[in-house]
Residue frames as a rotation matrix with the C-alpha (Angstrom) as fourth column:
UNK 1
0.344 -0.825 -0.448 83.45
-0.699 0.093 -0.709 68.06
0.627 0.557 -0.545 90.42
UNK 2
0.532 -0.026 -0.846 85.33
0.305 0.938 0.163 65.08
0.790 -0.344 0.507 91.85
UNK 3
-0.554 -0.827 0.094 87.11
0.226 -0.258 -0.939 67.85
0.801 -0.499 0.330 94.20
UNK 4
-0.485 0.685 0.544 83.87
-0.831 -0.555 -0.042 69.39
0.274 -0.472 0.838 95.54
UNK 5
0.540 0.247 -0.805 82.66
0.050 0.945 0.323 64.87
0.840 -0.215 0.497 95.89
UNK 6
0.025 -0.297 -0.954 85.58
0.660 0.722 -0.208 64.49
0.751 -0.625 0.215 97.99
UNK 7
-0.809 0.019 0.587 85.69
-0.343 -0.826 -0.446 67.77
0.477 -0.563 0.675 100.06
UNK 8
-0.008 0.848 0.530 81.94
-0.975 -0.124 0.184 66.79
0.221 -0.515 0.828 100.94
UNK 9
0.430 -0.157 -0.889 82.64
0.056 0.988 -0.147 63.36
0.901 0.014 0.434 101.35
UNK 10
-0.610 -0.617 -0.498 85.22
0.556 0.116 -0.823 64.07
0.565 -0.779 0.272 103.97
UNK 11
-0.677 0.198 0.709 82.96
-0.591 -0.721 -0.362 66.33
0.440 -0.664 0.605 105.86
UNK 12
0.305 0.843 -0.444 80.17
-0.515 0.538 0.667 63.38
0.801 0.025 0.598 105.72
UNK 13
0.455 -0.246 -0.856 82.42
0.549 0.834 0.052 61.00
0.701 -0.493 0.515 107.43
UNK 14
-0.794 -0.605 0.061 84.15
0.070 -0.190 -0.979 63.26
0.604 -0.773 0.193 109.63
UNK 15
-0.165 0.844 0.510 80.11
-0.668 -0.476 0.572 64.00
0.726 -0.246 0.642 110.71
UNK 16
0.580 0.771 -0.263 79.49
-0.453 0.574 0.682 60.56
0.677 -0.276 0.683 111.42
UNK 17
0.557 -0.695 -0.454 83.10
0.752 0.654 -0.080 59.24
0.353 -0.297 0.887 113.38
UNK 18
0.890 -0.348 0.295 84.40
-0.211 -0.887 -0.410 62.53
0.405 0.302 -0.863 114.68
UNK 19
0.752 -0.427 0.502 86.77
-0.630 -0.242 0.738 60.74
-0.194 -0.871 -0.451 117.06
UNK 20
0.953 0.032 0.302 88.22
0.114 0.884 -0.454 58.18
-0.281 0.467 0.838 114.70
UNK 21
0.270 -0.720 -0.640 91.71
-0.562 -0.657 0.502 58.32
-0.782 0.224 -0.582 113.74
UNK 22
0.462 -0.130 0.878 92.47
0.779 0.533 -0.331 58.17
-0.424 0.836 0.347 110.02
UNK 23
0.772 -0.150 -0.617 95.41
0.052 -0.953 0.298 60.09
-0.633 -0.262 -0.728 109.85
UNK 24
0.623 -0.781 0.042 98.67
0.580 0.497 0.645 59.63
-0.525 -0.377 0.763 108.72
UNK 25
0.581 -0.504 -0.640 101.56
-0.695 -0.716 -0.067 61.89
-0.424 0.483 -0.766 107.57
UNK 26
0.636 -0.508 0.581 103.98
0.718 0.667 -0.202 60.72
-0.285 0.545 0.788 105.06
UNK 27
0.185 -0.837 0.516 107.30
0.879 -0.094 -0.468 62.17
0.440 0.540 0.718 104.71
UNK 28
-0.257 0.127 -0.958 106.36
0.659 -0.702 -0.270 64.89
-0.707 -0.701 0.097 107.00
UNK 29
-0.966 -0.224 0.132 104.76
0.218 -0.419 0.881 66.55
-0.142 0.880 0.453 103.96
UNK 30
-0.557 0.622 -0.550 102.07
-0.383 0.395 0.835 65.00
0.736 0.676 0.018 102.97
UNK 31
-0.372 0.846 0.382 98.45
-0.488 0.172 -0.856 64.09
-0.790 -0.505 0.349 105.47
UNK 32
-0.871 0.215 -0.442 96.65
-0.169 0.713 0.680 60.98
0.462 0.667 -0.585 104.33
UNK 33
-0.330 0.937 0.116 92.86
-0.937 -0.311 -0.156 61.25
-0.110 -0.160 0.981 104.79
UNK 34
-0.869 0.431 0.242 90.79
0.487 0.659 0.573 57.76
0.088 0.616 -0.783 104.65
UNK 35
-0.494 0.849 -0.190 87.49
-0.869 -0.471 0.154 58.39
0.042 0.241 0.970 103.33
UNK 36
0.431 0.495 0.754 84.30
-0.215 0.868 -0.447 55.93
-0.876 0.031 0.480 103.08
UNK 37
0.996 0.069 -0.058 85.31
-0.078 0.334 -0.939 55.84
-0.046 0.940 0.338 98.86
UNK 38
0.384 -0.905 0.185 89.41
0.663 0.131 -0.737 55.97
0.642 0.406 0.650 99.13
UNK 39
-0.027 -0.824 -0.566 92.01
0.981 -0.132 0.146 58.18
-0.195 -0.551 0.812 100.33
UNK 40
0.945 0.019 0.327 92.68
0.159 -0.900 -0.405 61.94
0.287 0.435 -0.854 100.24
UNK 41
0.241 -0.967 0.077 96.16
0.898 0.192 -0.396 62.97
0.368 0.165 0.915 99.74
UNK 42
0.888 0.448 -0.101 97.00
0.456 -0.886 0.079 66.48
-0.054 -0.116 -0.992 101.68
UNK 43
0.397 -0.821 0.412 99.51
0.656 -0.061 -0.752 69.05
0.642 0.568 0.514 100.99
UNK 44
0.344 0.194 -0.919 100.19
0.894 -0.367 0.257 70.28
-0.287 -0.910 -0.300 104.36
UNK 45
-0.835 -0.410 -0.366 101.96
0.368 -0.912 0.182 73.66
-0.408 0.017 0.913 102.93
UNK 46
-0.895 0.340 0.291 99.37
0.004 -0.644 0.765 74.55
0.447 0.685 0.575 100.28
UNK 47
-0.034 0.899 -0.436 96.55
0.812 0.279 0.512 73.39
0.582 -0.337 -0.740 102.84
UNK 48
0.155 0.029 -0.987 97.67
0.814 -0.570 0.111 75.30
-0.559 -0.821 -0.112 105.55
UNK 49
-0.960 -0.280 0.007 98.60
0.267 -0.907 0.326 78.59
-0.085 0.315 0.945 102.97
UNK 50
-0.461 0.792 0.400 94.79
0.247 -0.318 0.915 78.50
0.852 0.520 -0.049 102.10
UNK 51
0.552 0.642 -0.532 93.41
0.746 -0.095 0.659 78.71
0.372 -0.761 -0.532 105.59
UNK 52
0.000 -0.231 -0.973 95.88
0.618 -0.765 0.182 81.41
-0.786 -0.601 0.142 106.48
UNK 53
-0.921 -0.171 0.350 95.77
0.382 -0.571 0.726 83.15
0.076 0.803 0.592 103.40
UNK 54
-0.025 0.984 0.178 91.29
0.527 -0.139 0.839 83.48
0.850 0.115 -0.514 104.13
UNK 55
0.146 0.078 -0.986 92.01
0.989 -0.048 0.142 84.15
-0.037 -0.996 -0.084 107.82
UNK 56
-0.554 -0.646 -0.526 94.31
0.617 -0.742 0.261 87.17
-0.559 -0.180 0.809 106.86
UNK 57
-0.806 0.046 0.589 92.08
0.515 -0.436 0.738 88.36
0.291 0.899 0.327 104.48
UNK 58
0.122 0.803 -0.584 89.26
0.771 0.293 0.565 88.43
0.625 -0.519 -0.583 106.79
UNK 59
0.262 -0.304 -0.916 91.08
0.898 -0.270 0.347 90.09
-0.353 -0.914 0.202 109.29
UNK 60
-0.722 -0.691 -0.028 92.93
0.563 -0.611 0.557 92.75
-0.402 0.386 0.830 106.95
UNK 61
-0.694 0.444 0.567 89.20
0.407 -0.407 0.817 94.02
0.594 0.798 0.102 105.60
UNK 62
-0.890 0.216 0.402 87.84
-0.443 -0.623 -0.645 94.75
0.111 -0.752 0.650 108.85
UNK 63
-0.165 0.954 -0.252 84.95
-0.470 0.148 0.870 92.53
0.867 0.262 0.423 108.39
UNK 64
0.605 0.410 -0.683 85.75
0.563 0.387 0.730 91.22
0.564 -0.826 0.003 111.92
UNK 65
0.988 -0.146 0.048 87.70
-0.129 -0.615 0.778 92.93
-0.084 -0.775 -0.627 114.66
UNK 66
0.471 -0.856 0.215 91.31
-0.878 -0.430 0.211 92.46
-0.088 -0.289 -0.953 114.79
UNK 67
0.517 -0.052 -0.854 93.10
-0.074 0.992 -0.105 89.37
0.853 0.118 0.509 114.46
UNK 68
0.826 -0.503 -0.254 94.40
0.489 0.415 0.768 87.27
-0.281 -0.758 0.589 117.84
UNK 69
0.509 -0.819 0.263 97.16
-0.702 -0.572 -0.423 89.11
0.498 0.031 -0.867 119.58
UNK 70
0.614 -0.484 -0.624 100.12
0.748 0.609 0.265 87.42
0.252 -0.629 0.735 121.19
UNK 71
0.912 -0.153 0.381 101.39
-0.302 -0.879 0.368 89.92
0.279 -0.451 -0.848 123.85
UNK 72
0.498 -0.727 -0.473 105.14
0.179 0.620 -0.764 89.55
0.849 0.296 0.438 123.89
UNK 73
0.837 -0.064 -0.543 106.90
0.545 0.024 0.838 89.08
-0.041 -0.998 0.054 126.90
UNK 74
0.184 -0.817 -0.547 109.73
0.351 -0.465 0.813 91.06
-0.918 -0.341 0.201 125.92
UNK 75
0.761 0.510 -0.400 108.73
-0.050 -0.569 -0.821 93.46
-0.647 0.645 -0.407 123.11
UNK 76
-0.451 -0.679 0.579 111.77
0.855 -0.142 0.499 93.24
-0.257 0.720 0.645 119.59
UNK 77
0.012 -0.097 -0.995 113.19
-0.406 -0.910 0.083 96.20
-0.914 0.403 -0.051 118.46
UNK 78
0.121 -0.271 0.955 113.05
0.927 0.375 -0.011 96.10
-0.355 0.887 0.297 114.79
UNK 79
-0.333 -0.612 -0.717 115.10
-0.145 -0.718 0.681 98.53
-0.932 0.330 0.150 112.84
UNK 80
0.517 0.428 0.741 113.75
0.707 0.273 -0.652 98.84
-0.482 0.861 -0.161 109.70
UNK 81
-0.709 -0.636 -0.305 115.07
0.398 -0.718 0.572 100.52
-0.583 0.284 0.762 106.58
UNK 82
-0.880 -0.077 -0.469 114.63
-0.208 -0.825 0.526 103.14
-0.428 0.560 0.710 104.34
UNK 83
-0.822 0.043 -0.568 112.22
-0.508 0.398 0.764 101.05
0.259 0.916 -0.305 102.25
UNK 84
-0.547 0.439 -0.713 110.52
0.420 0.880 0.220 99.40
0.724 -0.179 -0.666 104.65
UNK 85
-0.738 0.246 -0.629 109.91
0.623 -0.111 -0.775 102.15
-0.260 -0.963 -0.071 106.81
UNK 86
-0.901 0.264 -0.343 107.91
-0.430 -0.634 0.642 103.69
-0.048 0.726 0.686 103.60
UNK 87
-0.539 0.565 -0.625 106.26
0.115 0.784 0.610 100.26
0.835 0.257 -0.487 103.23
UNK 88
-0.883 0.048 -0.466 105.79
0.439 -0.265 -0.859 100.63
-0.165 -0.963 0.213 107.62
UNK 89
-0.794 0.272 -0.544 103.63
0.129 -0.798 -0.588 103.81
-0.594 -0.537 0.599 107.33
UNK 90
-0.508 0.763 -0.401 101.36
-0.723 -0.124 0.680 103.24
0.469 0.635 0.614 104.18
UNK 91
-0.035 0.865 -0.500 100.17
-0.147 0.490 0.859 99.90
0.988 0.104 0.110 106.30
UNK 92
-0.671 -0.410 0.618 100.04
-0.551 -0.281 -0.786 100.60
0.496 -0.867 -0.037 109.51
UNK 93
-0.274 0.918 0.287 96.36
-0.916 -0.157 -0.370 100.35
-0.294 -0.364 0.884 110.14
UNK 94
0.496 0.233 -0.836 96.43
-0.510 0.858 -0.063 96.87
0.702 0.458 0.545 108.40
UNK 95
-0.634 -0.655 -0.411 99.22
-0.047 0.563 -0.825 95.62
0.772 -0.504 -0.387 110.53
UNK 96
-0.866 -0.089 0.491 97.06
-0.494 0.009 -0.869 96.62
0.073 -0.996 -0.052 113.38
UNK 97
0.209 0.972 -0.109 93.97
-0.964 0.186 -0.192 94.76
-0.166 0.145 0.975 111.95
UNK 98
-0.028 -0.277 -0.960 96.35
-0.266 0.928 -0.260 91.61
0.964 0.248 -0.099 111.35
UNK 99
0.807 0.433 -0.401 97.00
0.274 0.328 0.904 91.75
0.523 -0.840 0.146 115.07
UNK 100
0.138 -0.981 -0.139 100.05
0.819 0.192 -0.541 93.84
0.557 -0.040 0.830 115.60
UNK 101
0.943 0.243 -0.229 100.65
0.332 -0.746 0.577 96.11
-0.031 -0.620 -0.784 118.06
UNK 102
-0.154 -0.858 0.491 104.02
0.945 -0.273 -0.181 98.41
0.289 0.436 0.852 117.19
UNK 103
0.891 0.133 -0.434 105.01
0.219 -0.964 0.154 102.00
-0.397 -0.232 -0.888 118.69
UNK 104
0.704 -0.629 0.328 107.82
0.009 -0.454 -0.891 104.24
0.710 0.631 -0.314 117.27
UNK 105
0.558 -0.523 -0.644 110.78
0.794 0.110 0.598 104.48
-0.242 -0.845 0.477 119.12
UNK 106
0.252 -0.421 -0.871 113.45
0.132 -0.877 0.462 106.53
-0.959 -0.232 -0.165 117.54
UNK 107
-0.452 -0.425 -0.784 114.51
-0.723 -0.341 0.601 107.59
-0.523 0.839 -0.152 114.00
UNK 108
-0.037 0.445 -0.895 113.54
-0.652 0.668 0.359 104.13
0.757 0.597 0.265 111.51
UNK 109
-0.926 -0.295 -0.235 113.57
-0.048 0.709 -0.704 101.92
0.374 -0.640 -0.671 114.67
UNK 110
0.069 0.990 0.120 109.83
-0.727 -0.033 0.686 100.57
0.683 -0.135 0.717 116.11
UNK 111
-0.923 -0.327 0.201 109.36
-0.377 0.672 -0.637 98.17
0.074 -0.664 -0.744 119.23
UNK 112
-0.176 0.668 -0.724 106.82
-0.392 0.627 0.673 95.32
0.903 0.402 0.152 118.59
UNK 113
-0.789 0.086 0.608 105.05
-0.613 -0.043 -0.789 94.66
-0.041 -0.995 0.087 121.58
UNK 114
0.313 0.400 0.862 102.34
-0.032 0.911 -0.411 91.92
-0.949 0.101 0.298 120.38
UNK 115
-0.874 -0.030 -0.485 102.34
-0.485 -0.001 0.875 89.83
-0.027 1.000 -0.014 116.92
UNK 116
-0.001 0.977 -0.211 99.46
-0.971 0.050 0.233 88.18
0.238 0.205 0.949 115.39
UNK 117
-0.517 -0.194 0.834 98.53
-0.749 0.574 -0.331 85.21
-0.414 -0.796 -0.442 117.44
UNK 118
0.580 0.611 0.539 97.74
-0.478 0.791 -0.382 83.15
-0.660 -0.036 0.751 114.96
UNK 119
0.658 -0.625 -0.419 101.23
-0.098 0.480 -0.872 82.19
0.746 0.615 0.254 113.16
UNK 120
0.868 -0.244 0.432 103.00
-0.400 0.173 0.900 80.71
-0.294 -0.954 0.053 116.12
UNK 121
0.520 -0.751 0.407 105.63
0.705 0.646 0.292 79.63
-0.482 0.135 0.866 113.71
UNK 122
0.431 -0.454 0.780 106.66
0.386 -0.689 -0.614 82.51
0.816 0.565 -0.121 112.11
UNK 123
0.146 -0.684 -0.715 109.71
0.973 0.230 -0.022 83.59
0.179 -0.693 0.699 113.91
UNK 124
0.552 0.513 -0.658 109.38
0.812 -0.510 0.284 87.42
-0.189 -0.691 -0.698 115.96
UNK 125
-0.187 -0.970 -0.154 112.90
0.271 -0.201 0.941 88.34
-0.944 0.134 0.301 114.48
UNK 126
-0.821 -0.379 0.428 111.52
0.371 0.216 0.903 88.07
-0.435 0.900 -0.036 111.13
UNK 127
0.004 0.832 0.555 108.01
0.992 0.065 -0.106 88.16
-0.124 0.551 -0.825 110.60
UNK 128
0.521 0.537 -0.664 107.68
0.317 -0.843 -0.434 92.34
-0.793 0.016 -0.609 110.52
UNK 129
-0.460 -0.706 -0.538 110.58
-0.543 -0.256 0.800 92.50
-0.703 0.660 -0.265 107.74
UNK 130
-0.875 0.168 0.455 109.27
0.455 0.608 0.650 89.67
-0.167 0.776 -0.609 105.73
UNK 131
0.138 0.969 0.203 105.87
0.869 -0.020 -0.494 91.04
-0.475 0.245 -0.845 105.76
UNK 132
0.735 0.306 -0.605 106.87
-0.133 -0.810 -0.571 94.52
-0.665 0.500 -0.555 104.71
UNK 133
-0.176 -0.901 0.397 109.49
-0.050 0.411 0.910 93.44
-0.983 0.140 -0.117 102.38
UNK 134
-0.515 0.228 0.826 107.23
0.840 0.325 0.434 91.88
-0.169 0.918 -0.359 100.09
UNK 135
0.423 0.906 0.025 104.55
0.712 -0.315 -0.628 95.06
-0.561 0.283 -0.778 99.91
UNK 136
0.099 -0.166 0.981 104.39
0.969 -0.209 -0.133 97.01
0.227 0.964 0.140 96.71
UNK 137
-0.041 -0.523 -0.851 106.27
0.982 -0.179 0.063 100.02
-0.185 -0.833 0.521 97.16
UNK 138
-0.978 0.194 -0.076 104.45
-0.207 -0.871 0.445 103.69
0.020 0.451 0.892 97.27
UNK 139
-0.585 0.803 0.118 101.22
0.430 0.184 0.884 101.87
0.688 0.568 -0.453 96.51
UNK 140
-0.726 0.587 0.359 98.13
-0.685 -0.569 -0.454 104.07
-0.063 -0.575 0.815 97.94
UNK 141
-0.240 0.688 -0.685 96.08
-0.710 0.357 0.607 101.10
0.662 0.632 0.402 96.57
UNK 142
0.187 0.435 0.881 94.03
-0.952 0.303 0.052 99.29
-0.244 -0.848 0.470 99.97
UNK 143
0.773 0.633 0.052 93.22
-0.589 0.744 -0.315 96.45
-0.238 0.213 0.948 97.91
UNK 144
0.738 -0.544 -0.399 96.90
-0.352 0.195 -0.916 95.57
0.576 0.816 -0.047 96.97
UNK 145
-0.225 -0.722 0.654 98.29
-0.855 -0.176 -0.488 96.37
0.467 -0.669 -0.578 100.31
UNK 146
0.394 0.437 0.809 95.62
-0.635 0.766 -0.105 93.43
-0.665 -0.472 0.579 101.62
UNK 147
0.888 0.213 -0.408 96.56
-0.399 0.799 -0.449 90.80
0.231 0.562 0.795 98.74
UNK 148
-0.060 -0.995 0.073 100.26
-0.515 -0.032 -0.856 91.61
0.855 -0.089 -0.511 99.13
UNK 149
-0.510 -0.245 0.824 100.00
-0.856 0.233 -0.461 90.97
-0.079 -0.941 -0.328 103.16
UNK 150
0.365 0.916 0.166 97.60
-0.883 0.397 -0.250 88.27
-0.295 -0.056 0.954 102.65
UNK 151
0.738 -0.478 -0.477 100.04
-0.428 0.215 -0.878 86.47
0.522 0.852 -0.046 100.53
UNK 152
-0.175 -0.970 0.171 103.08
-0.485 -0.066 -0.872 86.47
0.857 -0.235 -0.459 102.56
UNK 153
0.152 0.567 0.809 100.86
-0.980 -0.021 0.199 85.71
0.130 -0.823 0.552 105.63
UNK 154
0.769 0.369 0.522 100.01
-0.411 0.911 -0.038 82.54
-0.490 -0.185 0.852 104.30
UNK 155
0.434 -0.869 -0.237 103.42
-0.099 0.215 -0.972 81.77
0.896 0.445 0.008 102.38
UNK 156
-0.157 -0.976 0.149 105.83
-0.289 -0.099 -0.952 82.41
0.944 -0.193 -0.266 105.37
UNK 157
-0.289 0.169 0.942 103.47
-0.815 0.473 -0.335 81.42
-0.503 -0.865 0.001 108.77
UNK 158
0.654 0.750 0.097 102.26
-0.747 0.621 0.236 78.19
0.117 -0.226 0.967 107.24
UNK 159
0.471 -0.345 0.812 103.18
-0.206 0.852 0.481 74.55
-0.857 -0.395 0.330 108.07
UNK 160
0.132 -0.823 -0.553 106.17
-0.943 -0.277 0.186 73.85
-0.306 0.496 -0.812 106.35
UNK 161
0.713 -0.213 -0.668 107.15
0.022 0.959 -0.283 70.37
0.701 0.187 0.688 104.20
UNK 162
-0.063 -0.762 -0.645 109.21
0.419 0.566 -0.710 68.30
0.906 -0.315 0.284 106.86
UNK 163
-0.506 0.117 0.855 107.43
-0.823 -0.364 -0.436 69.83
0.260 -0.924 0.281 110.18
UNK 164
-0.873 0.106 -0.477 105.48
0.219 0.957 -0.188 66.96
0.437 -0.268 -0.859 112.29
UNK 165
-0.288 0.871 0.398 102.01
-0.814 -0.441 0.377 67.10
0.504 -0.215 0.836 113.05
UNK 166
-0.867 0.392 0.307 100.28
-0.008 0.607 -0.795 65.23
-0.498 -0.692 -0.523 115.73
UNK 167
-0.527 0.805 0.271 97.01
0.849 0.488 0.201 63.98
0.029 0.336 -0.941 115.00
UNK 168
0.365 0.894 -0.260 95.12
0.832 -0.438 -0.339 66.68
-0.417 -0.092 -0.904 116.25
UNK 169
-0.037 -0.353 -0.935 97.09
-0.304 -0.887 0.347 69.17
-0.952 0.298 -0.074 114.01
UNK 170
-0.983 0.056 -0.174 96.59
-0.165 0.132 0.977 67.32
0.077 0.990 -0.121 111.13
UNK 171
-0.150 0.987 -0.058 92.68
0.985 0.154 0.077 66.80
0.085 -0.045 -0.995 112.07
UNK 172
0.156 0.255 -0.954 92.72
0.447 -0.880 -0.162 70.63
-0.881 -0.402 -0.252 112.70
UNK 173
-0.559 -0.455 -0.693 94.22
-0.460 -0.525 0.716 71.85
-0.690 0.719 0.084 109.36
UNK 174
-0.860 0.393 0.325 92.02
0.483 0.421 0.768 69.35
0.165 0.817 -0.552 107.44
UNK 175
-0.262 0.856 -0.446 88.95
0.874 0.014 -0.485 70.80
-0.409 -0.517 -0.752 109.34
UNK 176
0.135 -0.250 -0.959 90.05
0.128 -0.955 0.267 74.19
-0.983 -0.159 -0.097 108.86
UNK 177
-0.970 -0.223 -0.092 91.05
-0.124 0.132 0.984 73.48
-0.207 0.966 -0.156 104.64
UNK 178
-0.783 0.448 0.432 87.55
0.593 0.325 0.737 72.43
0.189 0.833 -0.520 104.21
UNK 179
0.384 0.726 -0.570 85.54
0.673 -0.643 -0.366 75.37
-0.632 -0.243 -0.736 106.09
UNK 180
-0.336 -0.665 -0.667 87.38
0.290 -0.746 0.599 77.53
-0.896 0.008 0.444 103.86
UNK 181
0.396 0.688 -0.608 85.60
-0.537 -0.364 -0.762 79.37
-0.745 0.628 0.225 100.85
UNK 182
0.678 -0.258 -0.689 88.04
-0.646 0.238 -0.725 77.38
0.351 0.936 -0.005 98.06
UNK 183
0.663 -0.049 0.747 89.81
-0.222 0.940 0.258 74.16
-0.715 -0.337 0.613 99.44
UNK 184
0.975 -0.066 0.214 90.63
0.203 0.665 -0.719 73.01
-0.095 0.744 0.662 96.18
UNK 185
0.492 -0.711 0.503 94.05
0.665 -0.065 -0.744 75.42
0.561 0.700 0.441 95.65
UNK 186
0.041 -0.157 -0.987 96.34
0.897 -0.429 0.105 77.48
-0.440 -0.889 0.124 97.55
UNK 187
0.720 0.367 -0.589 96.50
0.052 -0.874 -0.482 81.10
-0.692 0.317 -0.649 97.01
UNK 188
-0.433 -0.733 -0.525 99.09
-0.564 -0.233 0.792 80.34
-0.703 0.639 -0.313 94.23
UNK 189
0.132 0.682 -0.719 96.95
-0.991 0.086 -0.100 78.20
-0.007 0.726 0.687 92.48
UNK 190
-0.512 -0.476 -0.715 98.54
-0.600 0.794 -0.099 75.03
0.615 0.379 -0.692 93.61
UNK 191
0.031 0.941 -0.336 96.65
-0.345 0.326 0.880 72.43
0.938 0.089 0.335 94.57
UNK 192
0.168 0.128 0.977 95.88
-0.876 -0.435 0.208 71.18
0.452 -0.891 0.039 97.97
UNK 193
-0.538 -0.153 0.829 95.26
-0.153 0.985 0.083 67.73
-0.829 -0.082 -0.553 97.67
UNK 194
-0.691 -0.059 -0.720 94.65
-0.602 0.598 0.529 64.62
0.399 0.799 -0.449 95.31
UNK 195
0.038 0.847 0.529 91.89
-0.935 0.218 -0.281 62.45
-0.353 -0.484 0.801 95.66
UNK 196
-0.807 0.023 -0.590 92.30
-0.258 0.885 0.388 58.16
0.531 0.465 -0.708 94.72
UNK 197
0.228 0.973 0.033 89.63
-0.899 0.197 0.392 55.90
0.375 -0.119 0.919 95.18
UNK 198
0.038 -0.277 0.960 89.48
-0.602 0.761 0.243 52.40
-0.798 -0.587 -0.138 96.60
UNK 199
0.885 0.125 0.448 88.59
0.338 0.488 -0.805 51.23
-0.319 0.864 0.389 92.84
UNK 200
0.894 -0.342 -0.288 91.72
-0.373 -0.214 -0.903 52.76
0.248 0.915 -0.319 91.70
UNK 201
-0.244 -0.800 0.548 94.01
-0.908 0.387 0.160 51.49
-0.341 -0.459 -0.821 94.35
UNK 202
0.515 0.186 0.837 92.31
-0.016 0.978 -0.208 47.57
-0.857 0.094 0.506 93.41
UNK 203
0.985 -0.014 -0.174 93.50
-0.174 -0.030 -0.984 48.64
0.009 0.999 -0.032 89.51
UNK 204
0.557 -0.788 -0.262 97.03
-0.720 -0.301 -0.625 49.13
0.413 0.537 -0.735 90.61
């Protein structure tokens, strides 16, 4: 397909130039790719949801060890309700395969003492509410509890429209978009990027 052309395209040329810079961000949104045939267009949210959305999935099935902790220098209480401390206890053992590390404290209260070190944006205040928020409540079902977190993972830590990337964050997220098992779409189905040619830019 002309996605799976340019996907391998860009890997061709990143083979042969690795040190080249053919970045550029536009609107703080949007990561322009040159290729040898034209341009790729990137969506820096839906790019960056797919590579955390594979990571988390990875990580949440045990097929590798734990995901990267980040050991907090000053553990957050998080109070959790009713709801969440239901949600809490059906996924523990996932949280601690995402990379969280969490002891009880007293009554619905828990003190977070690492988070997963690989969403450095996802604010410490938030990220254990937002994550159990969204999971499906009661469910005994493994395979839900992983899509559910998996989801949210890559929704709420990824690069946001109107953040700034330096070069080597936008050469890292493209790298990282095309080692990934599906490129083409984020885990909503929207698309990553758009592909023009140099023939179609001459047309317009």
């Amino acid at each position: 397909t002309a996605d799976e052309q340019a996907a391998e395209e860009l890997r061709r040329d990143a083979g042969e130039d690795e040190h080249h810079s053919k970045f550029w961000q536009l609107h703080r949104s949007y990561v322009f790719v040159q290729t040898r045939e034209g341009v790729l267009v990137v969506d820096q949210h839906a790019a960056h949801e797919r590579v955390l959305y594979e990571k988390a999935r990875v990580a949440l099935s045990g097929a590798s060890e734990s995901g990267p902790s980040q050991q907090l220098l000053f553990p957050v209480a998080v109070e959790l309700s009713p709801t969440e401390w239901q949600s809490f206890d059906e996924a523990r053992r996932l949280l601690t395969r995402l990379g969280f590390s969490i002891r009880e404290l007293s009554g619905r209260t828990v003190l977070m003492e690492a988070v997963p070190g690989a969403f450095p944006r996802w604010p410490h205040d938030r990220i254990l509410h937002d994550i159990l928020a969204d999971l499906p409540s009661g469910s005994s079902d493994v395979r839900e509890l992983v899509e559910s977190m998996a989801r949210t993972v890559a929704c709420k830590a990824a690069i946001k429209a109107g953040d700034r990337l330096t070069q080597e964050e936008m050469r890292s997220l493209i790298d990282q978009l095309f080692a990934t098992g599906l490129p083409y779409s984020c885990p909503h189905g929207r698309p990553t990027f758009m592909r023009m040619t140099s023939e179609e830019l001459d047309k317009r």
